[in-house]
C-alpha positions as CSV (number, residue, x, y, z in Angstrom):
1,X,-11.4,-25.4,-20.9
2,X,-9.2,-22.6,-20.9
3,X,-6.0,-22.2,-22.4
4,X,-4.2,-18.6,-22.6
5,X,-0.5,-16.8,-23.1
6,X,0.0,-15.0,-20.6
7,X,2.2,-11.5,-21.7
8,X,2.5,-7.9,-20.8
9,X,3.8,-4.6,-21.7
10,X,7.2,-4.7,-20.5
11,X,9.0,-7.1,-18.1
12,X,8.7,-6.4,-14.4
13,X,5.2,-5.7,-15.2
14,X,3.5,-8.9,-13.1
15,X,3.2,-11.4,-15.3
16,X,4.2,-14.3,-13.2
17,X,2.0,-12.9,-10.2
18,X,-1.0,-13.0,-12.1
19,X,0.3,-16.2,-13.6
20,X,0.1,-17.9,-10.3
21,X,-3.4,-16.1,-9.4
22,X,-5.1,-17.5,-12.6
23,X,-3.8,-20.8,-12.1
24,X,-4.9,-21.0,-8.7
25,X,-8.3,-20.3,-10.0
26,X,-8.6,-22.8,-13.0
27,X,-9.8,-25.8,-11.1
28,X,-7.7,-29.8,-11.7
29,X,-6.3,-31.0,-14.6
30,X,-4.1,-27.4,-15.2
31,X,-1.0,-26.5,-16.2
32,X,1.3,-24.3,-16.2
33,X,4.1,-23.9,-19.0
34,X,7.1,-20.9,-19.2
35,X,8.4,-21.8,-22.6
36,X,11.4,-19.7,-22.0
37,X,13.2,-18.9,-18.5
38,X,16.2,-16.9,-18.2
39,X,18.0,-16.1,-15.1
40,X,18.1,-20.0,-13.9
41,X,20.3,-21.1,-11.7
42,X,21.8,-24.6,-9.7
43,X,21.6,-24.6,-6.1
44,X,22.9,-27.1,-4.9
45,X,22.2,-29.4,-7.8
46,X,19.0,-28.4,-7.9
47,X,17.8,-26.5,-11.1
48,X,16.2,-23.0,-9.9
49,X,13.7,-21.8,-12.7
50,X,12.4,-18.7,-11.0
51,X,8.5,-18.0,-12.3
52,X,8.0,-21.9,-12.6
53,X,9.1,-22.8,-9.0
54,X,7.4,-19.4,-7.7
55,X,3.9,-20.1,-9.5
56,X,4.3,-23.9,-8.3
57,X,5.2,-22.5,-4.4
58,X,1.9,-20.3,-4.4
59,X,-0.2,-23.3,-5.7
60,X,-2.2,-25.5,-3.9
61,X,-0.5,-27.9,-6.3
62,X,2.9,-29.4,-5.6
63,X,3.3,-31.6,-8.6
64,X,6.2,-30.2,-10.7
65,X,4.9,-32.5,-13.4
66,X,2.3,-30.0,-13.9
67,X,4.6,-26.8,-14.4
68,X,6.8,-27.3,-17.3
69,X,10.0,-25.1,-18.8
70,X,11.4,-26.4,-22.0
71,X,14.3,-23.6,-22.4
72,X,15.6,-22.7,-18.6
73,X,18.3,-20.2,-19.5
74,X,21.1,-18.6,-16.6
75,X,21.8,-15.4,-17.7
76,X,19.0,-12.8,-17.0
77,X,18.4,-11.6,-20.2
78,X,16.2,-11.4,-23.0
79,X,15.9,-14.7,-24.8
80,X,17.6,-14.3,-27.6
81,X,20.9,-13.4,-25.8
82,X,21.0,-15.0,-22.9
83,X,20.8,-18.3,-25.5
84,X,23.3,-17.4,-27.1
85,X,26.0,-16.8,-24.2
86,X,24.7,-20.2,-23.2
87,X,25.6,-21.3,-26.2
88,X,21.9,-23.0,-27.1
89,X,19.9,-22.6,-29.8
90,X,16.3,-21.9,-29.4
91,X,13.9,-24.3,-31.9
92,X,10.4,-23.4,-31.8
93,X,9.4,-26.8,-33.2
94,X,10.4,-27.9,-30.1
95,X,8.2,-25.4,-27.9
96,X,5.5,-26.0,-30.5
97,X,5.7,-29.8,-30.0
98,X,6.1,-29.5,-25.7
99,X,2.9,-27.5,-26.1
100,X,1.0,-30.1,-28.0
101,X,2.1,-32.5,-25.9
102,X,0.8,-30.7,-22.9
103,X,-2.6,-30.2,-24.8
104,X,-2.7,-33.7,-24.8
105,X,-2.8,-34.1,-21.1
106,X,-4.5,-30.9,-19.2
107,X,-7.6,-28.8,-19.9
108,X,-6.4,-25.8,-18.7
109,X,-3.1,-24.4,-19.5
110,X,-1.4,-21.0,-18.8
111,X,1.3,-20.2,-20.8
112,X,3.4,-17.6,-19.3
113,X,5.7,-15.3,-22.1
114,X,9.6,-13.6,-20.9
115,X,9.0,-9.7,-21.1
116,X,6.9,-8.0,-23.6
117,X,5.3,-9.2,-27.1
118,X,8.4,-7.9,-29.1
119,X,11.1,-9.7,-27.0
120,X,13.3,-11.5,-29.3
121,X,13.4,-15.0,-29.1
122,X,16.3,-15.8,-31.9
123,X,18.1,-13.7,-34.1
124,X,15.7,-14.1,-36.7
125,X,13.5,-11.5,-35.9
126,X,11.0,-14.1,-34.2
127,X,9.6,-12.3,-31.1
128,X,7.2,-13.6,-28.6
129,X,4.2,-12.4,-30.4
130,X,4.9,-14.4,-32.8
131,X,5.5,-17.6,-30.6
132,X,1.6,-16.6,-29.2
133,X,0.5,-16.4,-33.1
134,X,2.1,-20.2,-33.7
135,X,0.6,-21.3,-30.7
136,X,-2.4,-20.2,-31.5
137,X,-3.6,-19.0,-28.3
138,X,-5.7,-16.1,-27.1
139,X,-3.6,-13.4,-25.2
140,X,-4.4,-11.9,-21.5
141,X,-2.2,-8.3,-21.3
142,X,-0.6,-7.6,-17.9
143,X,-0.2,-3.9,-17.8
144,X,0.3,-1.3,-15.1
145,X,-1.8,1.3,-14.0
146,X,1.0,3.7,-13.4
147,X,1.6,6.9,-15.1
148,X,2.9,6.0,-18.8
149,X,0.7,2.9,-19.2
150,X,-1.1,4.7,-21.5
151,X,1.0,4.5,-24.4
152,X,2.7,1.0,-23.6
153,X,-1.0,-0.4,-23.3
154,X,-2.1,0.8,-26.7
155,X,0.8,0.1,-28.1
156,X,1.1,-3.8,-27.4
157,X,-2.8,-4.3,-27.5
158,X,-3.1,-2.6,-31.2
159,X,0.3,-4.4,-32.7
160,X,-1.4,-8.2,-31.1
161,X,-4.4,-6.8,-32.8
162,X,-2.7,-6.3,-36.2
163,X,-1.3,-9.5,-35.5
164,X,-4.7,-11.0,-35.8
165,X,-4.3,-12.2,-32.0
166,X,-7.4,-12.3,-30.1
167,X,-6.8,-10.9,-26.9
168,X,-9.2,-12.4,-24.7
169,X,-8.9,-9.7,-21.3
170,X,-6.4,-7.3,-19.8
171,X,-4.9,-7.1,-15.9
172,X,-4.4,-3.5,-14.5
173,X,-1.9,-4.7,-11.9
174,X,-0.8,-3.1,-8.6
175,X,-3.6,-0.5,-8.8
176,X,-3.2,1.5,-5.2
177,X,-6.4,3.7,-6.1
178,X,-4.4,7.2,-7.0
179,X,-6.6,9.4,-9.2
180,X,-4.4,9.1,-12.5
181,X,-4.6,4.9,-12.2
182,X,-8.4,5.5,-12.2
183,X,-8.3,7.8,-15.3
184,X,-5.5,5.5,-17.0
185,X,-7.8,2.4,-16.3
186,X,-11.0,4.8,-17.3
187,X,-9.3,6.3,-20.8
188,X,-7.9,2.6,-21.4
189,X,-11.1,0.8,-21.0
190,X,-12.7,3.1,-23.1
191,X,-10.5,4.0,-25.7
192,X,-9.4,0.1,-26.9
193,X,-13.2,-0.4,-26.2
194,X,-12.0,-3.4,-23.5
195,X,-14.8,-6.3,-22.6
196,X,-12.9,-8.2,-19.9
197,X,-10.7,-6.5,-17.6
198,X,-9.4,-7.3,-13.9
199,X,-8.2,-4.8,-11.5
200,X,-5.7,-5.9,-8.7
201,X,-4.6,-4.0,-6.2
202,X,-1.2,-3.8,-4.7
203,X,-2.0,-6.1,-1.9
204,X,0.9,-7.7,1.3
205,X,-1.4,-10.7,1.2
206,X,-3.1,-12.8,-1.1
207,X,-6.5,-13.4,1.1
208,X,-7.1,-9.9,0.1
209,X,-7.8,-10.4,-3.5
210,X,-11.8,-10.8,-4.3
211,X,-12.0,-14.3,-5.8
212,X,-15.5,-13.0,-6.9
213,X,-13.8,-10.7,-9.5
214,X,-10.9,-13.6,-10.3
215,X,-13.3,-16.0,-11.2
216,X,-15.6,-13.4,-13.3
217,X,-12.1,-12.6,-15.1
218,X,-11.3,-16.5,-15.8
219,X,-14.9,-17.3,-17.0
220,X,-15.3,-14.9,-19.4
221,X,-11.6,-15.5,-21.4
């Protein structure tokens, strides 16, 4: 039984791709939830929720039952604003009780955050770290391995620590094997004294990742 948040140190980072790489990997009886999703769309009266639809496209699974959005917002913002130029207000009771309705029903469950842990979800000062602290689930840290990741790294896995979130492994994503990714990866790993980590490479297909390493990842969150 696994169940996991799924956030990174700033947007753009990969979060959705290693969203849909996990969840390929978890076995039946999974789900996958993006509580909030900015940057929807109608086309042609169909609703276009951009991470959902691309984590359910590169499944194995087809059944939308199993991926689930309970805010999908248009404007391509963070949360808290694009909300509010759509004119909808964001109640985490009601992500809170989605959740526990999906607990209900699936074993495994990725939940996938919008941008980093101090995105603002409301005006309230509620951010998503906070969200992953009320959902009480362990955290998995996309981060890069590019110059800079360094700081940003530190910086997300201390405050999630000060948070008293458990952060249960970390994702160096599109690692192309340049001498400073293998030092930031090295000093990282090292430094924050990290137990479960996953490299992936910057890859043009997906038959290239090593399932060996995925599944290693996956059993030891």
């Amino acid at each position: 039984m696994k169940k996991i948040f799924v956030t990174a140190t700033n947007t753009d980072i990969g979060k959705t791709f290693i969203s849909s790489i996990l969840f390929n990997h978890l076995g039946e009886n999974s789900c996958y939830y993006k509580p909030i999703q900015t940057g929807c769309e109608f086309l042609e009266s169909n609703l276009i929720i951009p991470d959902v639809d691309y984590v359910r496209e590169h499944s194995s699974n087809k059944n939308k039952e199993d991926f689930k959005c309970t805010y999908p917002l248009k404007f391509p913002l963070s949360p808290h604003l694009s909300s509010r130029k759509n004119n909808i207000n964001i109640d985490i009771r009601k992500i809170l009780e989605d959740f526990r309705e999906i607990e209900n029903f699936y074993e495994n469950i990725i939940v996938e955050g919008a941008g980093g842990i101090f995105s603002p979800i409301n005006t309230k000062n509620y951010f998503m770290y906070n969200l992953i602290k009320d959902l009480n689930l362990k955290a998995i840290v996309v981060t890069s391995t590019k110059v800079g990741t360094i700081n940003d790294t530190i910086l997300t896995i201390n405050h999630l620590k000060n948070s008293n979130i458990k952060i249960s492994g970390v994702v160096f994503n599109n690692f192309t094997n340049k001498e400073h990714e293998i030092d930031n990866i090295s000093f990282l790993t090292n430094y924050l004294n990290l137990k479960n980590t996953l490299i992936i490479p910057y890859i043009n297909k997906r038959e290239d990742l090593n399932k060996d390493h995925i599944l290693k990842f996956i059993e030891n969150l």
